[in-house]
N, C-alpha and C positions, 0 to 999 in steps of 0.2 A: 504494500500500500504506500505509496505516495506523502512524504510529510505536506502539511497545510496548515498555515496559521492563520489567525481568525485577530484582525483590530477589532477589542470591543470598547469602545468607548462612552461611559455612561454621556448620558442627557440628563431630564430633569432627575428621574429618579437612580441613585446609584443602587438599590434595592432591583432593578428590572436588570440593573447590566451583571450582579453576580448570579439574579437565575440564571440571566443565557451562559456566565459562564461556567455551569454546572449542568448546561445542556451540551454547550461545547464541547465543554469534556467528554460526553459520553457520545458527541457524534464524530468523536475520532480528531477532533485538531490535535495540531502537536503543541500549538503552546497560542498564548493569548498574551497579547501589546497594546498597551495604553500610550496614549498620548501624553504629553507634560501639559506645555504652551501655558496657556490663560484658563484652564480650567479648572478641576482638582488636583490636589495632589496625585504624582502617579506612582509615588513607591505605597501611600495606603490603599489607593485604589487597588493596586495588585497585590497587596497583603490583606483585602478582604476577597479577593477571587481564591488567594492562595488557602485562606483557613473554611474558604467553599467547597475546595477543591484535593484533588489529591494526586494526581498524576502529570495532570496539563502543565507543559512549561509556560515561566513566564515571564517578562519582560518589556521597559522602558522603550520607547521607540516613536522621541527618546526624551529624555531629560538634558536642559540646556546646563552649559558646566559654568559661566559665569557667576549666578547666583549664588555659588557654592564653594566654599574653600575645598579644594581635592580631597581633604581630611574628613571633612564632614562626610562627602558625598559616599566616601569609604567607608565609613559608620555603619549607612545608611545601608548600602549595599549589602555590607556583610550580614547585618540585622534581617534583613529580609530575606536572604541564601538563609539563614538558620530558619525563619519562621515557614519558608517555603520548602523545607527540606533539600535545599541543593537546586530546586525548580527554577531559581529564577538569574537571568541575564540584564548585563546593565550594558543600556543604549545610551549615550551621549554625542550629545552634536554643542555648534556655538550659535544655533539660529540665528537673529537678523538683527541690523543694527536698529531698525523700528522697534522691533521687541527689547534691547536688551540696552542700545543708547539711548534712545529718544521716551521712551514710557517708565524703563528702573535706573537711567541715568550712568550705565556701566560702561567703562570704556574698554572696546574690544581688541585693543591693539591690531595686532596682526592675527588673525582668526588661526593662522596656519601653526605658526610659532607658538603660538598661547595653548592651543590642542597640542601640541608634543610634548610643549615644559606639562603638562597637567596632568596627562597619562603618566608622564614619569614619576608623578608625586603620589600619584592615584595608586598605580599598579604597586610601590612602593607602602602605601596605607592600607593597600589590599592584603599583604603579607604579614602587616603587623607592625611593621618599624617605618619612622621613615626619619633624613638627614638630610633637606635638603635648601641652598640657598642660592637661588635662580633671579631672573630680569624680575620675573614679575611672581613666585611662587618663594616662601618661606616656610620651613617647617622644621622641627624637631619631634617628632612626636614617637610614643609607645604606646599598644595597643595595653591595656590592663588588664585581658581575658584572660582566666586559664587557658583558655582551648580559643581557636580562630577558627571559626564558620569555614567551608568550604568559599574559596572566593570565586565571584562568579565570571561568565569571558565575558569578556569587554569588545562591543560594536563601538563604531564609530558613523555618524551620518553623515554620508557627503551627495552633494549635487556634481562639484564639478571634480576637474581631475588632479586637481594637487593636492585636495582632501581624500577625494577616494583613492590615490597613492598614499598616501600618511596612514591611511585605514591600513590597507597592504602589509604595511610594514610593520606598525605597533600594536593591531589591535587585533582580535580573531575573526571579527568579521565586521560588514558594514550595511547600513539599514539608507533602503532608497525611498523617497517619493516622491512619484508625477513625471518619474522616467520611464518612459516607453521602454516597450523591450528592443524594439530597435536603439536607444541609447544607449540603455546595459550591456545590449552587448557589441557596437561600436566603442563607445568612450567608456565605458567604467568598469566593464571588465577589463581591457588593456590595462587600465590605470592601475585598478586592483592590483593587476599581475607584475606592475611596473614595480610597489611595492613591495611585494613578495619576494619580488629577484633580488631587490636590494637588502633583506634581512634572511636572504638563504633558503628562503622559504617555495614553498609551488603553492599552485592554488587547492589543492588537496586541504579537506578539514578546514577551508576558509569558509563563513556562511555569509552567504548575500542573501538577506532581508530585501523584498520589495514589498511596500503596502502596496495592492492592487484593489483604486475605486470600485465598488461593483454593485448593482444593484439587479435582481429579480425581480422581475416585475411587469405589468401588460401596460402600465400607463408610463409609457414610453416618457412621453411630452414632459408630463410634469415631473418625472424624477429628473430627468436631464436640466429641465428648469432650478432644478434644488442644487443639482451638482454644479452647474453655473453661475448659482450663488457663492458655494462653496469655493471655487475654483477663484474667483475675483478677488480675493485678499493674496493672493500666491502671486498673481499675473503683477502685483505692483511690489513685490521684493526683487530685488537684484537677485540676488543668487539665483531666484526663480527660473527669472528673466535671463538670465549668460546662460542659465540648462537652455530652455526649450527654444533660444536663440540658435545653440550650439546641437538642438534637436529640430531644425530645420521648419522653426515653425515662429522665424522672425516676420513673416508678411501677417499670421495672425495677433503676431502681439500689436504690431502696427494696426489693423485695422480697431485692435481695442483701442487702442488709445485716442484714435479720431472719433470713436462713436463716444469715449466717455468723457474729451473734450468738448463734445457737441451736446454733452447733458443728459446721453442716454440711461439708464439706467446699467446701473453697473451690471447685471446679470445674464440682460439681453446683448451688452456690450461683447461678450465671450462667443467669438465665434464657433457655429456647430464641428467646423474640421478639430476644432481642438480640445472642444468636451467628448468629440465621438473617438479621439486617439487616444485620451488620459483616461478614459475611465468603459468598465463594458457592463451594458445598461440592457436590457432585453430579456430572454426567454431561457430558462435554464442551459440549450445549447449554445449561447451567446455569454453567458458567464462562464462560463466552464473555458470553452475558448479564448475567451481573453485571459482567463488565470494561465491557461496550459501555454499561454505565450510566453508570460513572464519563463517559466520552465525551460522550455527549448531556446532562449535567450543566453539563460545560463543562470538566474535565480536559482539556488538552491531550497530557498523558504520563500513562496509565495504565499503572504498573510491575507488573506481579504480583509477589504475595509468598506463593509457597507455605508454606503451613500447616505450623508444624515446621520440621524441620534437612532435609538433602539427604539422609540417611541415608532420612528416611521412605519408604516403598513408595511413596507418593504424588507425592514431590517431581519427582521427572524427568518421569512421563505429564503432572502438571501443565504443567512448563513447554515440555516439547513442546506440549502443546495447545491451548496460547494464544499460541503462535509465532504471528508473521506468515507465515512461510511453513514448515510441520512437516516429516517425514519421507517424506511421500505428495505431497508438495508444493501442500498447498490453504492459499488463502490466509486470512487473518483476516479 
């Protein structure tokens, strides 16, 4: 059977998002990823899936490392491998300078540089000890455990390729979104492998996370209306923007930005070629296929991440239907 990871990300109620992920579990994913961003915590969110749960991996995907001294966020991690029994994997990215300069006032230096000094203070607090006095990282510390938790592997999220090289190189695997599998596997699998070669390593036992949008569903229009919405906070970050630029889809960012220079509404702003590339919306054979792209790309974990909150009509047939093994019990 085919591993498959499920994004469940609560909405209004986080009470709806640990039953599905005690449905999850039983409809065969391998593991369950929260989002950080602007919403709840994602290390309790995944330590009330984890004491729901007993089997399902789980994992960050991902949590921003600004916020956080290395040391703490090692705490955190290790705490959660204990309460998760070994289950769970820690995602970190350096999200966007909107999110992390302009709303919490943090200054990002160099995103590239700041992620390497950080895994090294990380990976170092993950073991239990750390010694370290860097540009921009200070620490002395000792863990006071008897015993240290299993530590968990460390993703890294990259868009582009001097992050998904960095991934490569320091970290076990790395968590994508809103890249086509024609980008993964033009630009980020090379990059990955570009990494790899530099720390001796192959691509073997590297795991490539991709969220894959996906919605089940007959009412075509309006889900694609919802993921449109969705999709319109991404189309005006840089990072976004150098991806799907560098994924051959600079004439449609162009036409957004005329339509939402002209006052359109942002949602209608998002051209159809580009909601119908990022994400696959339609009939159980149109979901399936869009995940089994990510696959043949070269993802090793394609997670679904149904379109919207769990509240949507859509969100459960979706993640039944891309179960590895659903309710009729046919496999993926």
């Amino acid at each position: 059977m085919e591993r498959v990871g499920a994004y469940l990300i609560p909405g209004a109620n986080l009470r709806v998002g640990v039953e599905l992920a005690q449905r999850a579990e039983a409809w065969g994913y391998e593991s369950l990823w929260v989002t950080h961003g602007a919403g709840r915590d994602s290390f309790l969110v995944l330590s009330a899936y984890a004491q729901a749960t007993r089997t399902i991996g789980l994992g960050n995907g991902v949590v921003p490392i600004y916020p956080r001294h290395p040391v703490a966020l090692a705490q955190e991690a290790l705490t959660l491998s204990e309460i998760s029994g070994g289950r769970f994997r820690l995602g970190i990215g350096v999200s966007h300078r909107p999110s992390m300069g302009d709303a919490l006032g943090l200054d990002m230096g160099d995103p590239i540089r700041v992620m390497r000094e950080y895994v090294a203070v990380l990976q170092a607090a993950l073991s239990g000890q750390v010694e370290h006095a860097g540009t921009r990282y200070r620490a002395t510390w000792k863990s006071a455990l008897p015993r240290l938790p299993a530590p968990p592997s460390l993703l890294l999220a990259g868009l582009g390729s001097r992050m998904l090289e960095l991934a490569g190189e320091i970290a076990d695997g790395a968590i994508l979104w809103l890249c086509t599998p024609a980008y993964v596997q033009e630009v980020a699998l090379p990059a990955i492998a570009r990494g790899r070669a530099k720390s001796g390593k192959s691509l073997e036992e590297f795991e490539v996370v991709a969220a894959v949008p996906a919605a089940l569903t007959d009412d075509v229009d309006a889900t694609t209306a919802l993921f449109k919405d969705e999709l319109t906070r991404y189309l005006m970050l840089p990072f976004y923007r150098a991806m799907l630029t560098a994924s051959r889809f600079g004439e449609e960012l162009s036409a957004f930005d005329r339509a939402r220079s002209a006052g359109a509404p942002l949602s209608r702003a998002v051209p159809d070629r580009l909601a119908a590339a990022l994400g696959g919306i339609g009939d159980r054979d149109v979901v399936r296929a869009y995940v089994a792209a990510y696959r043949r790309a070269g993802v090793t974990l394609p997670a679904v991440r149904p379109i919207g909150v769990p509240e949507a009509p859509h969100y459960r047939s979706t993640l039944e239907g891309c179960a590895p093994r659903n309710a009729v019990g046919q496999n993926f």
